[in-house]
C-alpha beads as a LAMMPS data file, in Angstrom:
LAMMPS data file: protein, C-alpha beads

78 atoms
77 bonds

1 atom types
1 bond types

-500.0 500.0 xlo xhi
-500.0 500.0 ylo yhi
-500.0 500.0 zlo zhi

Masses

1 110.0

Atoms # bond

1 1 1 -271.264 -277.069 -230.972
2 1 1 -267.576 -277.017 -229.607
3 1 1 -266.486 -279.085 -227.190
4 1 1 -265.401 -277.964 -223.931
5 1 1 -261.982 -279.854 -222.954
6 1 1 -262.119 -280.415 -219.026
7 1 1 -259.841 -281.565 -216.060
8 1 1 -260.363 -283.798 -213.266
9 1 1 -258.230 -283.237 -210.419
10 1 1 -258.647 -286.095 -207.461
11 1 1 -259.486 -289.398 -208.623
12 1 1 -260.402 -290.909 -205.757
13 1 1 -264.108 -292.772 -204.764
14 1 1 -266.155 -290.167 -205.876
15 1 1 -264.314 -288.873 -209.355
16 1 1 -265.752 -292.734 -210.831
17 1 1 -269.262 -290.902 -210.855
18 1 1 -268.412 -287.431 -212.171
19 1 1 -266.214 -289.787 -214.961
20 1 1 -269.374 -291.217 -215.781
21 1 1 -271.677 -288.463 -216.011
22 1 1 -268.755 -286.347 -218.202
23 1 1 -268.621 -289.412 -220.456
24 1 1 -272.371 -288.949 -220.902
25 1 1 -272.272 -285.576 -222.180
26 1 1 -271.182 -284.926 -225.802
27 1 1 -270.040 -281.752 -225.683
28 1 1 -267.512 -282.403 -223.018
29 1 1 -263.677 -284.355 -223.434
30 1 1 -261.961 -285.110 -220.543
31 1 1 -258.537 -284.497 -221.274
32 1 1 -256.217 -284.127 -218.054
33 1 1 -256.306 -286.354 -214.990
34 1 1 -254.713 -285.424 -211.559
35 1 1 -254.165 -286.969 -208.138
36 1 1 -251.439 -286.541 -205.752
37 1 1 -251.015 -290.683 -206.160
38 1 1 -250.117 -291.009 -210.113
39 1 1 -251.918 -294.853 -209.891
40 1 1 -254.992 -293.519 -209.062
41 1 1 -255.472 -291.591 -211.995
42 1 1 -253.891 -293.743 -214.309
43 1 1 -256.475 -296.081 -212.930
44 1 1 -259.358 -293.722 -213.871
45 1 1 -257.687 -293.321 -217.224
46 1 1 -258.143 -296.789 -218.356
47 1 1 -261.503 -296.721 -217.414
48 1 1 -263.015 -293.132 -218.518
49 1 1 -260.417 -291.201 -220.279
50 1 1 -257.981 -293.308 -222.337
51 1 1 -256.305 -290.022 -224.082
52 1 1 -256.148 -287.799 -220.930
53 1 1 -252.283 -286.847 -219.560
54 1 1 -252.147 -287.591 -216.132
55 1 1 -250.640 -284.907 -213.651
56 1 1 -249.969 -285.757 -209.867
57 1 1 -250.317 -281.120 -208.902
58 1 1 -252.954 -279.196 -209.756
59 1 1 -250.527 -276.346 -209.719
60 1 1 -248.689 -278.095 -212.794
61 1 1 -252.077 -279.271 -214.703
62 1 1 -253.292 -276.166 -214.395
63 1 1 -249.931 -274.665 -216.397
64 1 1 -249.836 -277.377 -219.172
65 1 1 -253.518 -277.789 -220.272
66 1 1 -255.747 -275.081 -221.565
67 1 1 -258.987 -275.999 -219.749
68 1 1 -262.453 -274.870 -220.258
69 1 1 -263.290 -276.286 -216.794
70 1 1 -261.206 -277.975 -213.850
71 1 1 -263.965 -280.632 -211.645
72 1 1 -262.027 -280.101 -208.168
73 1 1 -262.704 -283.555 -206.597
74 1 1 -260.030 -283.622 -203.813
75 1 1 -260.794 -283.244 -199.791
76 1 1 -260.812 -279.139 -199.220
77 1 1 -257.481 -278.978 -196.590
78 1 1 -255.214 -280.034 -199.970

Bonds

1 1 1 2
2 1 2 3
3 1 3 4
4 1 4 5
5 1 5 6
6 1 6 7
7 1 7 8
8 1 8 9
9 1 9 10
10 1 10 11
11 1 11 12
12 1 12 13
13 1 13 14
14 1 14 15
15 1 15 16
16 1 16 17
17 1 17 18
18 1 18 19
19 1 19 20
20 1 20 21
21 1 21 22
22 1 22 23
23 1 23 24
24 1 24 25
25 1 25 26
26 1 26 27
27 1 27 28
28 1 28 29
29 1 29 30
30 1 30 31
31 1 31 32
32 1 32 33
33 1 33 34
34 1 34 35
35 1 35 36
36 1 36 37
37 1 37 38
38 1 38 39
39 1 39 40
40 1 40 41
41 1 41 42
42 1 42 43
43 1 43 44
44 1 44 45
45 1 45 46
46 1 46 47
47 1 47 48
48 1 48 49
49 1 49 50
50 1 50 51
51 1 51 52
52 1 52 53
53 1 53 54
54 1 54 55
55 1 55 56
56 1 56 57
57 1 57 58
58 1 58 59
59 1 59 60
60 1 60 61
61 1 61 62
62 1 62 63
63 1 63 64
64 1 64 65
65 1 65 66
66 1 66 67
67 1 67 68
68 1 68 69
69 1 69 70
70 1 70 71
71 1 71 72
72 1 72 73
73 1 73 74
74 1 74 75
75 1 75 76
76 1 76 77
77 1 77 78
């Protein structure tokens, strides 16, 4: 089966227990990281995502990767 290559954009609280539950599923790499603050992701890369690029816009992530799926994780007036 292929694997679906996925981005997480907003790496705050929450984005720890998506991380976890995309690590548990085969089929899916995690391979772009975004949050407005850089540390935060970078911070979610050590733990979940070691060979993701980190991007601090969606706008720019979005451009860059090709993405099978995008996990929106940031607060909706962004």
């Amino acid at each position: 089966m292929a694997v679906l290559r996925g981005g997480v954009f907003g790496c705050g609280m929450i984005s720890e227990f998506h991380l976890r539950g995309w690590q548990r599923i085969p089929e899916v790499e995690i391979v772009a990281l975004g949050n407005r603050t850089i540390s935060r992701a970078e911070a979610r890369r050590d733990q979940y995502a070691p060979e993701a690029r980190l991007y601090g816009d969606l706008g720019a992530m979005l451009r860059a990767e090709r993405l099978d799926f995008v996990d929106i994780l940031s607060v909706p007036w962004l």
